[in-house]
C-alpha positions as CSV (number, residue, x, y, z in Angstrom):
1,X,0.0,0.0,0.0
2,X,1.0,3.3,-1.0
3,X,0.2,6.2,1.6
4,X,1.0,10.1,2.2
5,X,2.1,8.7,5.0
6,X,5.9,7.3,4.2
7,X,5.9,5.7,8.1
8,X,2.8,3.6,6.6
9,X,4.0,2.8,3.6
10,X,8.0,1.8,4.8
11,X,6.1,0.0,7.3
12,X,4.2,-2.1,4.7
13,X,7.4,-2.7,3.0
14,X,9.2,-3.9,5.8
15,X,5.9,-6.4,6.9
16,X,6.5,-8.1,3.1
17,X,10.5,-8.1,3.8
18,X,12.5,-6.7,7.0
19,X,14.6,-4.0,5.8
20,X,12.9,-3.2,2.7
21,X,11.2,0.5,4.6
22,X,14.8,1.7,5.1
23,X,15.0,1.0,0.9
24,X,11.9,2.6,0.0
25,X,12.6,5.8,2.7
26,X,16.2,5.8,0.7
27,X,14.2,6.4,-2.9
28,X,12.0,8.3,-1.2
29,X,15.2,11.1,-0.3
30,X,16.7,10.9,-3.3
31,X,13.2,12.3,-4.9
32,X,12.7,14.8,-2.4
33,X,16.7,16.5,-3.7
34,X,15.7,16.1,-6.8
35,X,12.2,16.5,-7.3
36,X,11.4,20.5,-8.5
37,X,14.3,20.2,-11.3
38,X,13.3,16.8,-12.6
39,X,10.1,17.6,-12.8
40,X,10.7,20.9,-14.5
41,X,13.5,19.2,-17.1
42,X,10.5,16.6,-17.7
43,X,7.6,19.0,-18.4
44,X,8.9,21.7,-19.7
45,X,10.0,22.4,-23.4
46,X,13.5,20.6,-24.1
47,X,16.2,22.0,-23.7
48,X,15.8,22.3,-20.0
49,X,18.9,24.3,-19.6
50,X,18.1,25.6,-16.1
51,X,16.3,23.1,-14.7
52,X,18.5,20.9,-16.1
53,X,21.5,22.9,-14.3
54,X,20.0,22.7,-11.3
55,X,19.3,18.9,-11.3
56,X,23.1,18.5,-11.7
57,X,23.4,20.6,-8.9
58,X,21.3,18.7,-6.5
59,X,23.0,15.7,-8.0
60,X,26.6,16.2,-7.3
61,X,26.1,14.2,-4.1
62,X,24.2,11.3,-5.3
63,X,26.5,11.3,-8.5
64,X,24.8,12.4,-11.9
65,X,25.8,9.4,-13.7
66,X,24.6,7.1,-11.4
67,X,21.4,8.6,-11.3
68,X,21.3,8.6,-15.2
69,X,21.8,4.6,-15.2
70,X,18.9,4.9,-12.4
71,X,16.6,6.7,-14.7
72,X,17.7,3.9,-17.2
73,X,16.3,0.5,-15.4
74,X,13.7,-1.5,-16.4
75,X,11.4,-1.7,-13.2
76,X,12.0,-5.0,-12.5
77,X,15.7,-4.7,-12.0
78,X,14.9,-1.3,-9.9
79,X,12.8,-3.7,-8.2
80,X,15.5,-6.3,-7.9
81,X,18.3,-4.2,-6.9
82,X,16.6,-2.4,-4.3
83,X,13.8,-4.7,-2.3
84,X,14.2,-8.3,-0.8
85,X,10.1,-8.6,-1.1
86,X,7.8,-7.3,-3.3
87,X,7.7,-3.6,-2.6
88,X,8.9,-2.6,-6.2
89,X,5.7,-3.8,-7.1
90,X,4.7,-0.3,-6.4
91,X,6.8,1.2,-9.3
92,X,5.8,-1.6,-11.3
93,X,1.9,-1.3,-11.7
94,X,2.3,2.4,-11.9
95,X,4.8,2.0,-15.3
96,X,2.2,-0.1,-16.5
97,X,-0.3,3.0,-16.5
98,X,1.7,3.5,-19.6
99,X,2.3,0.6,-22.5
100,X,5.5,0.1,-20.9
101,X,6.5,-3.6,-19.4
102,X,8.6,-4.2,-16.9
103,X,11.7,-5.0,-18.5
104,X,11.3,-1.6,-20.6
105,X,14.3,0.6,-20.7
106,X,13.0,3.5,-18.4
107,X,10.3,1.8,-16.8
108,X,11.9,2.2,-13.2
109,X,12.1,6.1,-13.5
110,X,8.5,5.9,-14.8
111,X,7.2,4.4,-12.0
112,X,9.0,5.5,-9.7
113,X,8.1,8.9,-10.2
114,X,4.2,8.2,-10.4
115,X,4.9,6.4,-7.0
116,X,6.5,9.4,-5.0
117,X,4.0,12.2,-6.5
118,X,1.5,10.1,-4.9
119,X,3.1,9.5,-1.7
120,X,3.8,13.2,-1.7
121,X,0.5,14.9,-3.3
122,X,-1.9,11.5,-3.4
123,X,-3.8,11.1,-6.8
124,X,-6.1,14.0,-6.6
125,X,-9.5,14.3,-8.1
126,X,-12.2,17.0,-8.8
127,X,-14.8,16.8,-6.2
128,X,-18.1,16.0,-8.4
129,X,-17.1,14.4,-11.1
130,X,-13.5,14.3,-13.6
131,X,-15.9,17.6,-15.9
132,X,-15.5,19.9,-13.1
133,X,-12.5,19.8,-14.5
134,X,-12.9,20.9,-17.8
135,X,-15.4,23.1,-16.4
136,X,-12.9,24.9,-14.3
137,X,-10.9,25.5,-16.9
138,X,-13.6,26.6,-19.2
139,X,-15.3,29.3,-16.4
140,X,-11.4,30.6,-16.5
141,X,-11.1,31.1,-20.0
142,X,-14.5,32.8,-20.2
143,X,-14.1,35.1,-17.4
144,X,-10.8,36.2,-19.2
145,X,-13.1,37.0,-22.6
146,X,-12.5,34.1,-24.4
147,X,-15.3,31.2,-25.7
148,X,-15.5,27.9,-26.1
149,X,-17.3,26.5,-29.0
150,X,-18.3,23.1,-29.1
151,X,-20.4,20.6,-32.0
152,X,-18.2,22.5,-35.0
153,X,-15.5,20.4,-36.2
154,X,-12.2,21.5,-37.5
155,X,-11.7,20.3,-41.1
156,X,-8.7,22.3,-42.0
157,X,-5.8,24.4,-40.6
158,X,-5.6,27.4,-42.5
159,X,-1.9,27.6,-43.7
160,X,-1.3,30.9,-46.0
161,X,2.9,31.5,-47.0
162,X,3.5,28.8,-44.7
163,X,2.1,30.5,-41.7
164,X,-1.0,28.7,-39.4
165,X,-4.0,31.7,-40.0
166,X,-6.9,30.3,-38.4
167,X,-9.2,26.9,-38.7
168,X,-11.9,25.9,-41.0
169,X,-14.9,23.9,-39.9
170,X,-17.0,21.2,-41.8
171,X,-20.0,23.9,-42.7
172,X,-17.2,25.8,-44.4
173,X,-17.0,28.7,-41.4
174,X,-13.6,30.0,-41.2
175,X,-12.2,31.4,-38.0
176,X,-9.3,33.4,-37.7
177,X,-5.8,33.4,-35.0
178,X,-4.5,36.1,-34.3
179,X,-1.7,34.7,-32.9
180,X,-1.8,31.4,-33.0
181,X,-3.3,27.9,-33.5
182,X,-2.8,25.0,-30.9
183,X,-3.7,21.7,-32.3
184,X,-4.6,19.3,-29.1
185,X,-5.5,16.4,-31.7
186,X,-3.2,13.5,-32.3
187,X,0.1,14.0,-34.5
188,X,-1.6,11.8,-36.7
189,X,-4.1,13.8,-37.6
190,X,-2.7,17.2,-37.8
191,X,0.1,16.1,-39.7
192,X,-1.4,14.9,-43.3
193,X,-4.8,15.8,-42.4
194,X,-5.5,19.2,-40.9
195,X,-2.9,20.2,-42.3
196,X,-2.0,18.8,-46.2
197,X,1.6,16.9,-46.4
198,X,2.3,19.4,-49.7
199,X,2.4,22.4,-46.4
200,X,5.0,20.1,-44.5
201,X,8.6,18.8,-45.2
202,X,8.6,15.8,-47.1
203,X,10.3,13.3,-44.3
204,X,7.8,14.7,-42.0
205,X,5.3,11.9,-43.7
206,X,7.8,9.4,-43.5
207,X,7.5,9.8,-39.6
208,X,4.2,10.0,-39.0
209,X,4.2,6.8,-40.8
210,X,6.7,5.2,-38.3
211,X,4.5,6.9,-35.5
212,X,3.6,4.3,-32.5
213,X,0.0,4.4,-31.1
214,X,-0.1,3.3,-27.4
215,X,-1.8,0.4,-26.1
216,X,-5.6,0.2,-26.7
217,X,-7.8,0.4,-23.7
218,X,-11.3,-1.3,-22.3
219,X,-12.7,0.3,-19.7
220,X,-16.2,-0.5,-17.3
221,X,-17.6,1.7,-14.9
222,X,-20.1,-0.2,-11.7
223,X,-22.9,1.1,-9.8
224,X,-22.7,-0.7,-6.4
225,X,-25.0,-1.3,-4.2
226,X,-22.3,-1.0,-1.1
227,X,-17.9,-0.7,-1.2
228,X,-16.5,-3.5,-2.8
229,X,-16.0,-6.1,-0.4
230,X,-12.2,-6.6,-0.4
231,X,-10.4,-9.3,1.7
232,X,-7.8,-6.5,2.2
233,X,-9.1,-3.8,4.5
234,X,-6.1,-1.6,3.0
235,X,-8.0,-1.5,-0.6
236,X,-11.2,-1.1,1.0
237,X,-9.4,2.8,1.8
238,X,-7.9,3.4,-1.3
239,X,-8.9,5.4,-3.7
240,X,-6.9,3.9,-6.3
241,X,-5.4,-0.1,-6.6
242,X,-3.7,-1.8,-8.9
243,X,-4.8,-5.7,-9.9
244,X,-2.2,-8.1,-10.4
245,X,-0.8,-11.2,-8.7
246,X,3.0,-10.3,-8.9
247,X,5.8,-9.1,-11.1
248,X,5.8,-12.0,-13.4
249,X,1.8,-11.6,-13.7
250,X,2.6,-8.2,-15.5
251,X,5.0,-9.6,-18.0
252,X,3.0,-12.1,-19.3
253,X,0.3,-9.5,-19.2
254,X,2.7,-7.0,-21.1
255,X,3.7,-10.3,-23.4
256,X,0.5,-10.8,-24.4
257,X,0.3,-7.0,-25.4
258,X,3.6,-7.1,-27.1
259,X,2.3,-10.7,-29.7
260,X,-1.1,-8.9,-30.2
261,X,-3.3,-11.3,-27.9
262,X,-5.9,-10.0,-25.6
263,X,-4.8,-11.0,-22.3
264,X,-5.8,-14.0,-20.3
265,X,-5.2,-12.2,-16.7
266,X,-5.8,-8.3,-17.5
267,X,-3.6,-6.1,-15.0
268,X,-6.6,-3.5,-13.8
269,X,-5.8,0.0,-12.4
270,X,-9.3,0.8,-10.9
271,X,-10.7,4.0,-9.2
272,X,-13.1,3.6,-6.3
273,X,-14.6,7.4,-6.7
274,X,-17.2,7.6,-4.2
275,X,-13.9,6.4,-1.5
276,X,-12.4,9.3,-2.9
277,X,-15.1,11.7,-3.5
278,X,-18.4,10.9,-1.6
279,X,-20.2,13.5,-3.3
280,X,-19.8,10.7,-6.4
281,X,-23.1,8.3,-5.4
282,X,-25.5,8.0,-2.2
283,X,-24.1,7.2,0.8
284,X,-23.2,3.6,1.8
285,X,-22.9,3.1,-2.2
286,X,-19.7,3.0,-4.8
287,X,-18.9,4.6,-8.2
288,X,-16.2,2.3,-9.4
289,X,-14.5,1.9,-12.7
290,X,-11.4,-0.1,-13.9
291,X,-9.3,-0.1,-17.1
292,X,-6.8,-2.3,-18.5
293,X,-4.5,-2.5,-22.5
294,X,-6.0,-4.0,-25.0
295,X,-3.8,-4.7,-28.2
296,X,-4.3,-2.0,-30.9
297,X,-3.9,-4.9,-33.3
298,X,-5.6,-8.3,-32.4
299,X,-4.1,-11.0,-33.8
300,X,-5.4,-13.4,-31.2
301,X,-7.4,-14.5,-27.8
302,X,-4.7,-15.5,-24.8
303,X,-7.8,-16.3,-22.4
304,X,-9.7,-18.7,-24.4
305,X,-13.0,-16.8,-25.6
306,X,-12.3,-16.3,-29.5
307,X,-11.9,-12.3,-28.6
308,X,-11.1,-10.8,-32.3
309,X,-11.1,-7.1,-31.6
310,X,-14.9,-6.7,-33.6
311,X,-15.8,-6.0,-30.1
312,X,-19.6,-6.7,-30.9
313,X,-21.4,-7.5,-27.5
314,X,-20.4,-11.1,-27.2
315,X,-16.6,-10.4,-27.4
316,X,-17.8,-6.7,-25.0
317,X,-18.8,-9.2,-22.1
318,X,-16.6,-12.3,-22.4
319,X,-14.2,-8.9,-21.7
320,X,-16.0,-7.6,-18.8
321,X,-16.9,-11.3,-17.6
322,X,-12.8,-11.5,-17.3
323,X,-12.6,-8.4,-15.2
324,X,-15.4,-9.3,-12.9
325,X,-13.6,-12.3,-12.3
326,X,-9.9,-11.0,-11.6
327,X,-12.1,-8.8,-9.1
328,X,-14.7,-11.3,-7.3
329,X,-11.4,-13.7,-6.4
330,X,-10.0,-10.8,-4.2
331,X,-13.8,-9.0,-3.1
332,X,-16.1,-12.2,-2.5
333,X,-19.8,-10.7,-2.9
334,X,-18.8,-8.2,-5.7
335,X,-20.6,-9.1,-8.7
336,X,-24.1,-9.5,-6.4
337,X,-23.1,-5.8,-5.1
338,X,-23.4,-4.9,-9.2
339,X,-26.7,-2.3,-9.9
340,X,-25.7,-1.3,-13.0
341,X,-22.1,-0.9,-15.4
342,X,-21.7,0.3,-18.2
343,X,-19.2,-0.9,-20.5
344,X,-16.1,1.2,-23.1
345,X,-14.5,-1.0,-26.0
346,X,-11.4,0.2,-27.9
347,X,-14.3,0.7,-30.5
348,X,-16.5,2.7,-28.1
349,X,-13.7,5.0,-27.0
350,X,-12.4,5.6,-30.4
351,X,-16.2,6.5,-31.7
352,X,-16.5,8.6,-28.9
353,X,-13.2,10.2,-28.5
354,X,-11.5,10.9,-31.9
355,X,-8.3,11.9,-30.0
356,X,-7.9,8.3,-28.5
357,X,-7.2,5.7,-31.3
358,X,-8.8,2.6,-30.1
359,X,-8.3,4.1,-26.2
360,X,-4.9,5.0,-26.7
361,X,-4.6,7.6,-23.4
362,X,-1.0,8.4,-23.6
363,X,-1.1,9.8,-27.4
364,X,1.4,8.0,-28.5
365,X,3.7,5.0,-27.1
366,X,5.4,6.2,-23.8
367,X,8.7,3.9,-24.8
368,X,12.0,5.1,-24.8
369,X,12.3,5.6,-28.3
370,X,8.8,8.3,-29.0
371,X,9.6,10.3,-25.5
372,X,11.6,12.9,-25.1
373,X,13.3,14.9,-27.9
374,X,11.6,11.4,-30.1
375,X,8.1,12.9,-29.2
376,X,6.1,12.6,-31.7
377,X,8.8,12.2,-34.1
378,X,13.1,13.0,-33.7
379,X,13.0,16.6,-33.4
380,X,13.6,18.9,-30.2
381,X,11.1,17.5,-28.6
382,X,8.9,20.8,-28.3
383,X,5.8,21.9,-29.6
384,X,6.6,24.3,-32.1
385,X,5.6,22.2,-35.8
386,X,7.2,23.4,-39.0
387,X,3.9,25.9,-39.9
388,X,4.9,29.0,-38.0
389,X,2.1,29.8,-35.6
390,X,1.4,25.9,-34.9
391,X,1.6,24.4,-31.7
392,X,1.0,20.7,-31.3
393,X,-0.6,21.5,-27.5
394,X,-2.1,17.4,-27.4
395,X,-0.8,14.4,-25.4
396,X,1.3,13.4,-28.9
397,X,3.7,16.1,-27.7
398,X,6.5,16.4,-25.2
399,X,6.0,15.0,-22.2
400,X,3.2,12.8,-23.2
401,X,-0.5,12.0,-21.5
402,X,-1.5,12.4,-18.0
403,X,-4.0,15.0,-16.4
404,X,-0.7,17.5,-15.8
405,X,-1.3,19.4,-19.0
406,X,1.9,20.4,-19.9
407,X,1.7,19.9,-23.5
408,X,-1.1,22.3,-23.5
409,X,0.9,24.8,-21.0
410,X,4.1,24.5,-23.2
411,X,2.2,24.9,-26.2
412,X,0.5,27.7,-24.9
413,X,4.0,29.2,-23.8
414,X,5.7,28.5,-26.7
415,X,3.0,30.4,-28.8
416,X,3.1,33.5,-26.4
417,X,6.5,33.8,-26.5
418,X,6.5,34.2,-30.1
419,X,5.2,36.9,-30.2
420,X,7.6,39.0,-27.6
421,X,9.7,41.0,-29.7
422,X,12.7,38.9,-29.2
423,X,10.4,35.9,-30.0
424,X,9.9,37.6,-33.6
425,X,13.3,38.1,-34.3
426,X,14.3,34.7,-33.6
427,X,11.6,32.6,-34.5
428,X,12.2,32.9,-38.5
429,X,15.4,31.8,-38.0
430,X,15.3,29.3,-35.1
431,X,12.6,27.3,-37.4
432,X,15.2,27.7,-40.2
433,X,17.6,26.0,-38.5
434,X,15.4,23.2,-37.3
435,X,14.3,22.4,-40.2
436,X,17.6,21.5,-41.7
437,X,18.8,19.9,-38.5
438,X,15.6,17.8,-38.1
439,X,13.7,17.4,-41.0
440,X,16.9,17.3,-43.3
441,X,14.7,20.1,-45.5
């Protein structure tokens, strides 16, 4: 169990192995010296020259390169190396958030960083409901003068002498940027799409077609009748858990993923809402939901039920039949707690959501080789594109998905700063260079 709490949590890593609370309260220090300038080098345009000065400052004690070759592990030799029991299990089921496995170059760092922001911060959500969210952000942007206009969608970007001047919608209304456009759509359909390939560089295409979706997703959300019964009276507190028997559990999970088979045992990371919001369903009730990875491309059916990815309603409940299961074995009594679910394919979230392909959440794969100065394609890993005045601002950029925002915010920044007198003078330029650097153009 992870808690705010380090005492609890060391203490539940020593009860699996003695000695393992002293390792976990060792990762624990090093992330409070380095915490602000990772994070900043992380989510903020590349290069992170100052944060990145001042994480070598902090790291002159615990060594730079070693901490590099940290930031390098797969989580199951971060895992090995550090704990006699099974408290890397922590790291491991929050790497697998992503489509990462555990023997994934980077895969330690990943988890290992969702780990300690929940230790330190928890995993925070809106009170009422994930669109208070949205609405916050919408009430903000209003009250500053701005709209929101929803039901018209964007057919075109409007690209005049190889400048970004505004959108066009299906019913053939054009609306015009002053300043800017930011794109949050997937690369793959800015690039090619909104905006036509004979606007871009020509090995720009050539990327987009060596572009790597993340893993697709299938998600249910329960109506309970009461908290889900769990044998563990640690999960009946939390507001998030993680499903899985052990670290080899994941990698055959991740296997399966990896050879295109829907997998026997799905690894769940569930939400228990009302635990963490009671405002979420009546009193003595639960709003639950889980999700697991789904292979974009099916090629086969590792549990048995002739799953082929048409995801008609035979193949949607031998799915959710699967998840019940991996749930009832540890919470006797759930499925007869069950008032209602409802049920999210790779097809339903893809109809739904036309930035997730299939349920892709992270925009892209979060593997070593599309993060980073890779992200979406080798670049400089920011979201300036090669049409001045367009900003990629969605989770294809730099750093990825996740409820942080920062592609939006260093879109956003990136498209202010352009237009600062100093921004003007070195933009022209600047994309000049890039081009030839990057693109080859």
């Amino acid at each position: 169990m992870l808690s705010r709490d380090i005492d609890i949590t060391a203490s539940a890593a020593d009860a699996l192995a003695p000695g393992d609370g002293d390792a976990w309260r060792n990762l624990a220090g090093l992330w409070n010296r380095v915490e602000k300038p990772l994070l900043d080098a992380l989510f903020t345009p590349f290069p992170p020259i100052r944060s990145g000065a001042k994480l070598a400052l902090a790291l002159r004690a615990a060594g730079g390169l070693r901490f590099a070759r940290f930031g390098a592990l797969p989580v199951r030799r971060l895992a090995e190396e550090e704990f006699r029991g099974e408290a890397g299990l922590l790291f491991a089921a929050n790497a697998l958030h992503a489509d990462l496995s555990p023997e994934a170059a980077g895969s330690g760092m990943f988890g290992w960083i969702l780990a300690m922001l929940g230790q330190g911060v928890g995993y925070p959500v809106p009170a009422g409901g994930a669109g208070e969210l949205t609405g916050a952000m919408a009430r903000r942007l209003t009250a500053a003068g701005g709209r929101v206009l929803c039901d018209r969608e964007v057919t075109q970007v409007i690209v005049r002498a190889g400048r970004a001047v505004g959108v066009r919608t299906a019913d053939g209304t054009e609306y015009h940027a002053a300043r800017a456009v930011l794109a949050d759509v997937p690369a793959t359909a800015l690039y090619g799409d909104l905006v036509s390939w004979d606007e871009l560089p020509s090995r720009l295409r050539d990327d987009m077609r060596r572009f790597q979706w993340d893993s697709a997703t299938f998600k249910v959300d329960w109506a309970l009748s009461k908290p889900v019964p769990w044998t563990s009276a640690e999960a009946r507190a939390a507001g998030t858990l993680h499903i899985a028997d052990d670290m080899d559990d994941l990698t055959w999970f991740a296997a399966d993923l990896a050879m295109g088979q829907v997998p026997a045992k799905p690894f769940l990371i569930m939400g228990q809402m009302t635990t963490a919001d009671a405002s979420r369903s009546p009193s003595g009730t639960e709003s639950l939901w889980a999700y697991t990875h789904i292979p974009q491309q099916v090629r086969g059916d590792a549990g048995g039920d002739g799953i082929t990815g048409r995801w008609d309603e035979r193949e949607v409940e031998a799915m959710v039949a699967r998840i019940e299961a991996r749930i009832e074995a540890l919470a006797p009594g759930f499925r007869a707690a069950i008032k209602g679910r409802v049920a999210l394919s790779p097809v339903t979230l893809d109809r739904d959501n036309q930035g997730l392909r299939q349920g892709a959440l992270n925009g892209g794969t979060a593997m070593l080789h599309q993060q980073l100065i890779f992200r979406p394609t080798p670049g400089l890993g920011r979201s300036e594109t090669p049409i001045a005045g367009l900003y990629l601002a969605s989770a294809s950029a730099h750093p990825g998905g996740g409820v942080h925002g920062a592609c939006g915010s260093n879109a956003a920044r990136a498209a202010l700063s352009a237009q600062t007198r100093v921004g003007r003078l070195l933009a022209a330029p600047a994309r000049k260079v890039a081009r030839r650097v990057v693109l080859g153009d």
